[in-house]
Structures are given as C-alpha cells and as structure tokens.
C-alpha positions as CSV (number, residue, x, y, z in Angstrom):
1,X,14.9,-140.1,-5.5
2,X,16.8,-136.9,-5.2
3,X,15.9,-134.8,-2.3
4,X,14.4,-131.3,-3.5
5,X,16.6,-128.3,-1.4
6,X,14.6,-125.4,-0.3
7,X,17.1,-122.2,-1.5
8,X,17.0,-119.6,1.2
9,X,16.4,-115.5,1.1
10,X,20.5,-115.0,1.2
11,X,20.9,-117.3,-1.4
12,X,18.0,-115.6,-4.1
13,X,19.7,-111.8,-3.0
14,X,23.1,-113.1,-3.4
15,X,22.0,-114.6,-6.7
16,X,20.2,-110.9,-7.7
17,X,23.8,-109.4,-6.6
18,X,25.6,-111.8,-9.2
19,X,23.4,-111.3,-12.3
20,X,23.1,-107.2,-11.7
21,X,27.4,-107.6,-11.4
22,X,27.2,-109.6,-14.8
23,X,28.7,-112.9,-12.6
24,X,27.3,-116.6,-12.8
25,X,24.0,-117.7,-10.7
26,X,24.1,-121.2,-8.9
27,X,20.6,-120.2,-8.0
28,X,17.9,-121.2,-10.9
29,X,16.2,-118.4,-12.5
30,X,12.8,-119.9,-11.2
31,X,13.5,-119.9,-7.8
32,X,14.2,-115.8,-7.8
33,X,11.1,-114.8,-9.9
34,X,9.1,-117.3,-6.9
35,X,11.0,-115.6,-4.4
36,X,10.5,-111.7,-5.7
37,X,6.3,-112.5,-6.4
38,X,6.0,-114.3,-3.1
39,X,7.8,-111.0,-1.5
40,X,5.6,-108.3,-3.6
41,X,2.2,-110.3,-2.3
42,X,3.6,-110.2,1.2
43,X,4.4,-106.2,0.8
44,X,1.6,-105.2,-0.9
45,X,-0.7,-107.6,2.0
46,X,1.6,-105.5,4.3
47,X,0.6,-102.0,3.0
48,X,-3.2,-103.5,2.8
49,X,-3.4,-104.3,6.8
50,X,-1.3,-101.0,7.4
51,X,-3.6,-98.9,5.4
52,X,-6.8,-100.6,7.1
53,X,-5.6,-100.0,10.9
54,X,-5.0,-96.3,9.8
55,X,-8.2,-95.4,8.4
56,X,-9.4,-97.3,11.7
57,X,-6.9,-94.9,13.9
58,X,-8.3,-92.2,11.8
59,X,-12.3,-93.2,12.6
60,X,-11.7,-93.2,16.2
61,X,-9.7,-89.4,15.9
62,X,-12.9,-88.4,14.3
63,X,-15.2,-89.7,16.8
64,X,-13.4,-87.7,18.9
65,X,-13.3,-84.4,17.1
66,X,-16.6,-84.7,16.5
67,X,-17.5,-84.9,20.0
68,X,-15.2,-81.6,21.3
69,X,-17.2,-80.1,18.0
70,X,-20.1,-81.4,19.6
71,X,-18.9,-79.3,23.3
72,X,-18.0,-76.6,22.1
73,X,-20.3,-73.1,22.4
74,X,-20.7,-69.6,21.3
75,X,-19.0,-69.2,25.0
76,X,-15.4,-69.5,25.6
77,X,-14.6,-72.8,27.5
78,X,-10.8,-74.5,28.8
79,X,-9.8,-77.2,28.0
80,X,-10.5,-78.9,31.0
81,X,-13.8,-77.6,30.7
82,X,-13.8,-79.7,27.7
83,X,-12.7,-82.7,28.5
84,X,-15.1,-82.1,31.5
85,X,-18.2,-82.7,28.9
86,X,-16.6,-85.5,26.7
87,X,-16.7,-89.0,28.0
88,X,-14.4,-91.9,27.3
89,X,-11.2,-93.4,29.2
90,X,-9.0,-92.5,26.5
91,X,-9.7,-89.2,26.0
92,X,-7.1,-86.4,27.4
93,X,-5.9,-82.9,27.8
94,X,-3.5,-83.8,25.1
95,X,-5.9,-85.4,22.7
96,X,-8.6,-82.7,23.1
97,X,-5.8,-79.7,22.5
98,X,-5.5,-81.6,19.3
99,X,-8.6,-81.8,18.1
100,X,-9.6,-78.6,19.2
101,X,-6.0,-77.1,17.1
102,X,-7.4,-79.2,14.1
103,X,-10.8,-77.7,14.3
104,X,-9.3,-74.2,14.8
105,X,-7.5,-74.6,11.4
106,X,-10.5,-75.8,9.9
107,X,-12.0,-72.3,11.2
108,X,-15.0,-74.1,12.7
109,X,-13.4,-73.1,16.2
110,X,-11.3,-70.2,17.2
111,X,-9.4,-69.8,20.5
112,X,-8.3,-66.6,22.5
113,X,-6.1,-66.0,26.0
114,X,-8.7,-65.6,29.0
115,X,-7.6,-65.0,32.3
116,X,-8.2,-67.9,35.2
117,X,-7.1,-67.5,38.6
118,X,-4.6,-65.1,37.2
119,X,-3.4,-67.6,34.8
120,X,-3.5,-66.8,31.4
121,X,-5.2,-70.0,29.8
122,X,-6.2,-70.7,26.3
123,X,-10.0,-70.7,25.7
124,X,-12.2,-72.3,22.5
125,X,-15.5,-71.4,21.4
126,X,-17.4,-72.6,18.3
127,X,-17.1,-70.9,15.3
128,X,-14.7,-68.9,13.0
129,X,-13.2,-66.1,14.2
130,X,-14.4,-62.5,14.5
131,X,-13.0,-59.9,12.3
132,X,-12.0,-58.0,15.6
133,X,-9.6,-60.8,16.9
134,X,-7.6,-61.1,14.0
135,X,-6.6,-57.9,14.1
136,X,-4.9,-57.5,17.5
C-alpha cells in the first residue's frame, strides 16, 4: 500500500513558477488547482471577517458621533466641555476632536477660536455655519 505524500505550499508555487517559465512540473496538475481554491476560500473568508469587524469599528464611531451630535448646542462649548457631557471609558479628547471634525464637514457643526483663560481654544456649537463666519 503506497503511502499518499501531502505536497506542501513551496512545492505547488514552485510548480506555478515552472509551468508560467514553460519548464516540467513534478507536482500533479490536481494538487495546484486544490491548492489555489483552498487559498481563494481562505482569502475571500479573510476579507469576509475583515469587512465584518470594520462595519463593527465603524457602528461604535457612530455611537459616538452621535452622542457629541447629541452635546452639542446653539452655544459654543470646548472640547473638554464635551467630553464633560459624554460618558463611556473609551471616549477622549482625541476621539471627540474627531467626531466633532467629521460633523463639521458634514456642516451639522461649525467651530470658531474663543478665548479661555487667555488661551485661544477651539469651540463647537451645533449647526452649519453663519454666513458672517465664513467671511472673515
């Protein structure tokens, strides 16, 4: 009873090397068309899971943006005024800045320098921006 060798990964590629050079395979043709299918399911499984944790990453960012969304006034407010309002353990400065940036593009914030213990901070209030602002 002849015992049934398992080829390997190096042997299939080096196989795909000798047939795209035009040279003779020692590898049978089976074993590379197993070897490529097996590899596409495991890529396209790959790009399935990798898809699914970033709509997950990308649920979570909303919650958050929805919830500075949610902070925001007709009032200008910090950021650590904020962050003040929101709660969570993950949430930061950081995080909120980039929600708040993202909701400024999406005009349903707009932001202005305000002065604070003669600091120049930035400031967020809800809604687009007045007419007056953008031309300063």
């Amino acid at each position: 009873m002849a015992k049934e060798v398992k080829v390997t990964k190096a042997q299939v590629l080096e196989a795909i090397i000798a047939l795209a050079k035009g040279e003779e395979i020692t590898v049978d043709t089976a074993d590379i068309v197993e070897y490529a299918e097996t590899t596409i399911a495991q890529l396209a499984a790959k790009a399935e899971k990798a898809k699914a944790r970033a709509a997950e990453k990308k649920a979570a960012g909303d919650e958050l943006k929805a919830a500075v969304a949610e902070a925001l006034t007709d009032e200008y407010q910090t950021v650590e005024q904020i962050a003040a309002q929101i709660e969570g353990e993950d949430v930061t400065n950081a995080k909120i800045v980039a929600r708040l940036t993202a909701l400024v593009k999406a005009g349903e914030a707009h932001k202005t320098d305000i002065k604070v213990d003669n600091r120049t901070r930035k400031a967020y209030a809800a809604g687009p921006a007045a007419e007056t602002e953008d031309a300063e």
